[in-house]
C-alpha positions as CSV (number, residue, x, y, z in Angstrom):
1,X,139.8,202.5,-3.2
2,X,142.3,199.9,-1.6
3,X,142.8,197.0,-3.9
4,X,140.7,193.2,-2.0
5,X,140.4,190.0,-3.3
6,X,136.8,188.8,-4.4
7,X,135.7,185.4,-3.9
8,X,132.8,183.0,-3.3
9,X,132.2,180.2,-0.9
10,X,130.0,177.0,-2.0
11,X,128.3,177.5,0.5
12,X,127.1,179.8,4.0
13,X,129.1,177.4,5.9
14,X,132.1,178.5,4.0
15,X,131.5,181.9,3.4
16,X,131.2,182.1,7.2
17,X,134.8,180.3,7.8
18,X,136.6,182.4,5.2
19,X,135.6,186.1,6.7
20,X,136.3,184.5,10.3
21,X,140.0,183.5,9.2
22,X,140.4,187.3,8.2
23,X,139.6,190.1,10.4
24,X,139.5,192.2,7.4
25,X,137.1,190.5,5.5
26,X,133.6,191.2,4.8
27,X,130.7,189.9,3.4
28,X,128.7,191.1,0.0
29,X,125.4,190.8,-1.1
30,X,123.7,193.4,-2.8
31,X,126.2,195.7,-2.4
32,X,123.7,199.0,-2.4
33,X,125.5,200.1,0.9
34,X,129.0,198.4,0.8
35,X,130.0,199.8,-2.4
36,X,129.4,203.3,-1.8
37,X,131.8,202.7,0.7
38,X,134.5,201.2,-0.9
39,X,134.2,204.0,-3.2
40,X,134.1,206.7,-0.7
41,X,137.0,204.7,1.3
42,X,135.2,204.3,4.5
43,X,135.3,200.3,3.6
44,X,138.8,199.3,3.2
45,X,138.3,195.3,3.2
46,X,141.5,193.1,2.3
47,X,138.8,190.1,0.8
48,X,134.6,190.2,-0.5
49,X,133.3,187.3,0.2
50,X,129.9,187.1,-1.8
51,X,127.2,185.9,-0.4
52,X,124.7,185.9,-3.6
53,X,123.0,182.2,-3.6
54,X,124.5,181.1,-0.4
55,X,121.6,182.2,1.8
56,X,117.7,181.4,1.1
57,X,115.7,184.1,-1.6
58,X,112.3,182.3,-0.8
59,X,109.4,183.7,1.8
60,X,107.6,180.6,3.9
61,X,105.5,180.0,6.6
62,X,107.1,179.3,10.0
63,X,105.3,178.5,13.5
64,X,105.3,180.2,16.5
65,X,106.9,179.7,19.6
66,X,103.7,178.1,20.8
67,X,103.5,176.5,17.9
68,X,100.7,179.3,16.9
69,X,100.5,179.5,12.6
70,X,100.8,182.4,10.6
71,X,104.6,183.9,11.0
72,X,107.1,184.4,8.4
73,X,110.8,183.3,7.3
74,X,112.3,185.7,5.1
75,X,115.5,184.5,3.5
76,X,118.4,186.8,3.9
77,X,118.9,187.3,0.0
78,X,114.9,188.0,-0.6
79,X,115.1,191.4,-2.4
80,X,112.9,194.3,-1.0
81,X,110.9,194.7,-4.1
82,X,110.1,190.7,-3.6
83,X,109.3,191.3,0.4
84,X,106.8,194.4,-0.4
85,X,105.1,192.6,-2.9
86,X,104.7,189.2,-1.0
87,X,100.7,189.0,-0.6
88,X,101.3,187.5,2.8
89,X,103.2,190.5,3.7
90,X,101.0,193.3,2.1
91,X,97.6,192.0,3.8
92,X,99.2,190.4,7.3
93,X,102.3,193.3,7.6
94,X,101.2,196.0,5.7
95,X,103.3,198.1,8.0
96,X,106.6,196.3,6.5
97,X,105.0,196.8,2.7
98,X,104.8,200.3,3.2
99,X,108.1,200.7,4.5
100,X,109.9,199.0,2.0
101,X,107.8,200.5,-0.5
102,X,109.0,204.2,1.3
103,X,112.7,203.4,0.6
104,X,115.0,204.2,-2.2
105,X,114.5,204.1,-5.3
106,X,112.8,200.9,-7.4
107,X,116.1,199.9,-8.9
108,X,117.8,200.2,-5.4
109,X,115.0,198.0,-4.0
110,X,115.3,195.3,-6.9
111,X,118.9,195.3,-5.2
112,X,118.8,195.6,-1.5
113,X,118.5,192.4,0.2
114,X,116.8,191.7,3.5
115,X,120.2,191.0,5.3
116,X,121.5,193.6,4.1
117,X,119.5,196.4,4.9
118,X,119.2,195.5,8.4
119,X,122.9,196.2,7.9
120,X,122.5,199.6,6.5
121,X,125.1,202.7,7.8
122,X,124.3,205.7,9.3
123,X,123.9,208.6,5.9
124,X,125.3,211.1,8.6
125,X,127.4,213.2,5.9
126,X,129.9,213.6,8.5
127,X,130.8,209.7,8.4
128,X,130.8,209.6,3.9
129,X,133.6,212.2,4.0
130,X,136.7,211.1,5.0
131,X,137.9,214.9,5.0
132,X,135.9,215.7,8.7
133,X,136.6,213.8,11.8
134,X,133.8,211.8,12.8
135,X,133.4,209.3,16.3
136,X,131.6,206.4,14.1
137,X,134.9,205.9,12.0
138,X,137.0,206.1,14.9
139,X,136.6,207.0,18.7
140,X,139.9,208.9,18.8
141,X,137.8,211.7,16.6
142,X,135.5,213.8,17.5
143,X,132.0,214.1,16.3
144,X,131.8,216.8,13.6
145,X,127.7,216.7,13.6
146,X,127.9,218.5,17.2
147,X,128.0,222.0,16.2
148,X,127.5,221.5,12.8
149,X,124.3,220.2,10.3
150,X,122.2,218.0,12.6
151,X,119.3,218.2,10.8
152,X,119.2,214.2,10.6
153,X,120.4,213.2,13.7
154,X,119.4,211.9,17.1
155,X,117.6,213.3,19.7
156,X,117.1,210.3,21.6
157,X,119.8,207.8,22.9
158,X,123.2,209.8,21.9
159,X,126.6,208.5,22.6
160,X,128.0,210.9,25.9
161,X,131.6,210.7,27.7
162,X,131.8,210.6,30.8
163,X,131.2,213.9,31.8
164,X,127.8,213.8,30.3
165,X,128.8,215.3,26.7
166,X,127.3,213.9,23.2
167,X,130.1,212.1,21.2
168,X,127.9,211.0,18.2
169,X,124.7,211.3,17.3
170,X,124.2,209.4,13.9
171,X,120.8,208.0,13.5
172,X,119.8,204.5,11.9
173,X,118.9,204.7,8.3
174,X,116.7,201.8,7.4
175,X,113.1,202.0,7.0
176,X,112.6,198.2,6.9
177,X,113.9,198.1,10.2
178,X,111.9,200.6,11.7
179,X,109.0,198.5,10.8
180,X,110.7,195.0,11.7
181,X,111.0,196.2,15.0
182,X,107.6,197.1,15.7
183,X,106.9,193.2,15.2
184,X,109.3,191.8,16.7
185,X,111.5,190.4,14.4
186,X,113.9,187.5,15.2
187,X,117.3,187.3,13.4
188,X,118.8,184.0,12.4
189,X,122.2,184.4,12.3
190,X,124.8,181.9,11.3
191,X,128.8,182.2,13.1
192,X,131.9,180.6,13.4
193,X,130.3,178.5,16.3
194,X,126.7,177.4,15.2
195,X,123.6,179.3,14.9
196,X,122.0,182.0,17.3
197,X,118.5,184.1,17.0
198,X,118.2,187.0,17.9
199,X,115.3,189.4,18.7
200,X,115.7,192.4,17.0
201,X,115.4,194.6,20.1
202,X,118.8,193.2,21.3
203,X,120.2,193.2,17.5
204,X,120.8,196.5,17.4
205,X,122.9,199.1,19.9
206,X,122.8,202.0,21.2
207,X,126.5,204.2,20.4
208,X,127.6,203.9,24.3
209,X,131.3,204.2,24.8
210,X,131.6,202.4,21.3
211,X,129.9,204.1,18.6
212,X,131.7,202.1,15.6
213,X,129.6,199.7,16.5
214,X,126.3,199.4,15.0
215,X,124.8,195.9,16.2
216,X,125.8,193.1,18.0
217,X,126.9,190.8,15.4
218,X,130.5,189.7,15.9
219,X,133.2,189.5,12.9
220,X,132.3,186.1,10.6
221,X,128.8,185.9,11.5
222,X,126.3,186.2,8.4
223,X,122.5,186.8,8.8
224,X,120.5,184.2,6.9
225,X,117.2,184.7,7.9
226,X,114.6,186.8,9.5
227,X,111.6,185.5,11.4
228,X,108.3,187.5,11.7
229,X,106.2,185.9,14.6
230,X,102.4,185.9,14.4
231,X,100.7,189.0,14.7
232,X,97.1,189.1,14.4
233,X,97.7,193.3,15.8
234,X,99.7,194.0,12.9
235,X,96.9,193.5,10.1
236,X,95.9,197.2,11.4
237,X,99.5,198.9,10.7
238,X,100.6,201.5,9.1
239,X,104.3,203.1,8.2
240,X,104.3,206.9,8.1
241,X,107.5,208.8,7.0
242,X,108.6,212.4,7.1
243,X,111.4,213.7,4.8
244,X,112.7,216.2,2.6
245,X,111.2,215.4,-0.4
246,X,108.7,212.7,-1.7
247,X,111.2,210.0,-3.0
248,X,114.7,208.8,-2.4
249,X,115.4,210.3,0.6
250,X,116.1,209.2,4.0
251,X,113.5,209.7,7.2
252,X,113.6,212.9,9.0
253,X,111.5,210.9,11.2
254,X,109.0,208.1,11.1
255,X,106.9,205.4,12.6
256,X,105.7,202.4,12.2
257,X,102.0,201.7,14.1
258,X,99.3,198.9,14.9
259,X,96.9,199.2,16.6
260,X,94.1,197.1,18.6
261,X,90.5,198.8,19.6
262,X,87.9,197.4,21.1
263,X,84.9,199.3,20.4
264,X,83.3,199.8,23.9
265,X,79.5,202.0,24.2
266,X,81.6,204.7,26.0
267,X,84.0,205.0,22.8
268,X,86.7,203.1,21.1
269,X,89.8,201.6,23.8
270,X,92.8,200.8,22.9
271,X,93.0,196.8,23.6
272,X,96.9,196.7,22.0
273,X,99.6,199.2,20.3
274,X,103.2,198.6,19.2
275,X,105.4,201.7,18.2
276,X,108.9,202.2,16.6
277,X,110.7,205.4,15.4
278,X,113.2,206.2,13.2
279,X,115.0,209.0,12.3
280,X,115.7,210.3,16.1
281,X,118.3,207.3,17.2
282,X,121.4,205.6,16.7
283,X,119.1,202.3,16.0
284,X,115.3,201.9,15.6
285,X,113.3,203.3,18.9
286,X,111.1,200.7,19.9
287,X,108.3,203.3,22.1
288,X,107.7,200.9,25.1
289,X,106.8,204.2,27.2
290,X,104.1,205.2,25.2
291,X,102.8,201.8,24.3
292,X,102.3,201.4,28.2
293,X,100.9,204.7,28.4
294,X,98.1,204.0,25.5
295,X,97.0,200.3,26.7
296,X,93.6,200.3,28.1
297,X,93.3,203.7,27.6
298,X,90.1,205.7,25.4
299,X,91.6,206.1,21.9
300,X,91.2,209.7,21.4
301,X,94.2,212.0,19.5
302,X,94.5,213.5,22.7
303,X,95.6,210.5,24.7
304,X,98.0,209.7,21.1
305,X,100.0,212.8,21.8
306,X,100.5,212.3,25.5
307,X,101.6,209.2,24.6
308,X,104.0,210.2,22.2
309,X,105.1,212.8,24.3
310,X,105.6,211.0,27.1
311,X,108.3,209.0,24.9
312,X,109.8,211.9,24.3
313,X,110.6,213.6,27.9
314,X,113.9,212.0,27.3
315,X,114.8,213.7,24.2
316,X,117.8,215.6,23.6
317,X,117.9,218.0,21.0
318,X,121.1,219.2,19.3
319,X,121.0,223.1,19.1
320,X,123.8,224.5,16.1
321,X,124.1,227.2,14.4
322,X,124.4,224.8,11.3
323,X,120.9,223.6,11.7
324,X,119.8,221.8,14.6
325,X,116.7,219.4,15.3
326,X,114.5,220.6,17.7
327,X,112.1,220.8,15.3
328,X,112.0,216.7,15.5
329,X,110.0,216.1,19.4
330,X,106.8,218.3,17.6
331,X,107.4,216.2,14.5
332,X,107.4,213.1,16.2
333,X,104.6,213.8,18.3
334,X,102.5,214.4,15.1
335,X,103.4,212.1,13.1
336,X,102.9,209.5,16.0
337,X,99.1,211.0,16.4
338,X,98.4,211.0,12.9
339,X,99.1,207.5,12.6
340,X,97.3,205.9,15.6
341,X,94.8,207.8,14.2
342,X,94.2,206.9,10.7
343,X,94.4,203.2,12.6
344,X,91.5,204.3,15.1
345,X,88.9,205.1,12.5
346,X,86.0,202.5,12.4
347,X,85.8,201.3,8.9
348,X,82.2,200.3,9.7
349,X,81.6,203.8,10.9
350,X,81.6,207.6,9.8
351,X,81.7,209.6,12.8
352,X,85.0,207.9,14.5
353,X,88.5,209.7,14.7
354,X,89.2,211.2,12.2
355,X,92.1,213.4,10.2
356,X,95.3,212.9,8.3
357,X,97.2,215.9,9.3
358,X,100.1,215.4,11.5
């Protein structure tokens, strides 16, 4: 581990002026992600500047933009066992409960701040070990995933060179996330010059011609909020995740769901949806194409898969001898049905939609 200097600001003003004066500075909060990779080397900052008591650890209500009630402001230093317990967030967001709830471990979650797991790193093995060349640590490598064990990674919005070859294909590991982006989050971020929000569906980026780059957040700028707007839609939502084992492991795939019906003579219709995925991209996969495709349509498991394969035309699947992941486009495409239609069943009836298998 290269030696840094640790210190602390009094406050986010000055934390924020003291990692813009060094380009190798960074921030630290709860540390879950950034020390693992200080230890592993793939961090090498000169100064930690904590953050712990600089940024807000309280939940509270905040107006929409049309001055509608009923959103959220999470503080950047709430802790995700805090956030999945808030009662506002378990009956209004239950989407974001069970997401949180899906991650880690209890002692990472007492842990993890908000910020900081929007911040999360790829858990492609290929970027923890040093000893393989991987495109995420630095463009002039290649990526080792291609060819190798991809059972993790993308399938849907890979980094390609110009002549139309993949050049990483790490996928994002936060659940939270995932589920953030299904409400539309906003971020509020706090830089060298002033304050800026962001919607989460700009926050994050796609690998392109720079796949160091995870977000959009330039060098000094600290997250110290997070905004969830009003959403009646998201009381019916759910957070369904796919892995290897039942806890502490990271998403094979997953979704988060809600879902609006109106209950019609001819059967139920879907009046609303919202969609994410994770697990299958560099960043969570907000499912616009399949939202579009389900909206006004009868809400029948049939019409859930087309939807969710209609998302998916654009999937590229990594073939290795290593393991690949084709096995993720039928995994998504039930796992996407089997949500939409647990949130399809009439609560008032017996003989709706019905199932849990994906």
């Amino acid at each position: 581990m290269r030696p840094f200097t640790y210190t602390r600001a009094d406050d986010a003003d000055g934390a924020v002026a003291s990692v813009t004066a060094d380009r190798e500075a960074m921030f630290l909060a709860g540390g879950t992600n950034l020390v693992d990779h200080l230890k592993l080397g793939i961090a090498a900052p000169s100064t930690l500047v904590d953050v712990t008591g600089l940024t807000s650890d309280r939940i509270t209500d905040v107006d929409g933009d049309d001055g509608q009630e009923g959103g959220l402001r999470i503080g950047a230093a709430v802790r995700n066992s805090d956030l999945a317990a808030h009662p506002r967030v378990r009956a209004e967001y239950p989407a974001l409960a069970e997401a949180l709830l899906q991650g880690a471990s209890g002692q990472l979650r007492n842990m993890a701040t908000t910020g900081g797991n929007l911040l999360q790193r790829t858990r492609c093995a290929y970027f923890q070990d040093r000893t393989t060349p991987c495109t995420k640590r630095s463009l002039d490598e290649p990526c080792s995933a291609l060819g190798g064990w991809a059972r993790y990674h993308a399938i849907l919005g890979a980094a390609e060179d110009d002549e139309g070859l993949q050049r990483c294909i790490a996928t994002h590991p936060s659940d939270m996330a995932v589920a953030m982006s299904m409400l539309d989050a906003r971020v509020q971020v706090l830089g060298p010059e002033g304050e800026r929000t962001i919607p989460i569906g700009e926050f994050y980026r796609l690998p392109g011609d720079d796949p160091t780059r995870d977000t959009v957040l330039r060098h000094g700028e600290l997250i110290t909020a997070v905004d969830l707007p009003p959403a009646p839609i998201a009381t019916n939502s759910t957070y369904y995740k796919v892995r290897d084992r039942a806890s502490y492991a990271f998403a094979l795939v997953s979704v988060a769901a809600a879902l609006e019906v109106d209950r019609t003579p001819d059967g139920p219709v879907v009046a609303d949806v919202r969609l994410a995925l994770g697990g299958v991209a560099h960043m969570p996969w907000r499912a616009h194409r399949a939202e579009e495709a389900l909206r006004g349509r009868p809400a029948t498991e049939e019409n859930f898969r087309a939807a969710a394969e209609a998302e998916l035309e654009s999937a590229r699947p990594v073939e290795s001898p290593a393991g690949g992941n084709a096995f993720k486009i039928p995994l998504v495409a039930g796992t996407v049905t089997a949500a939409l239609r647990r949130l399809a069943q009439d609560p008032s009836a017996t003989d709706g939609v019905s199932g849990e298998s994906a």
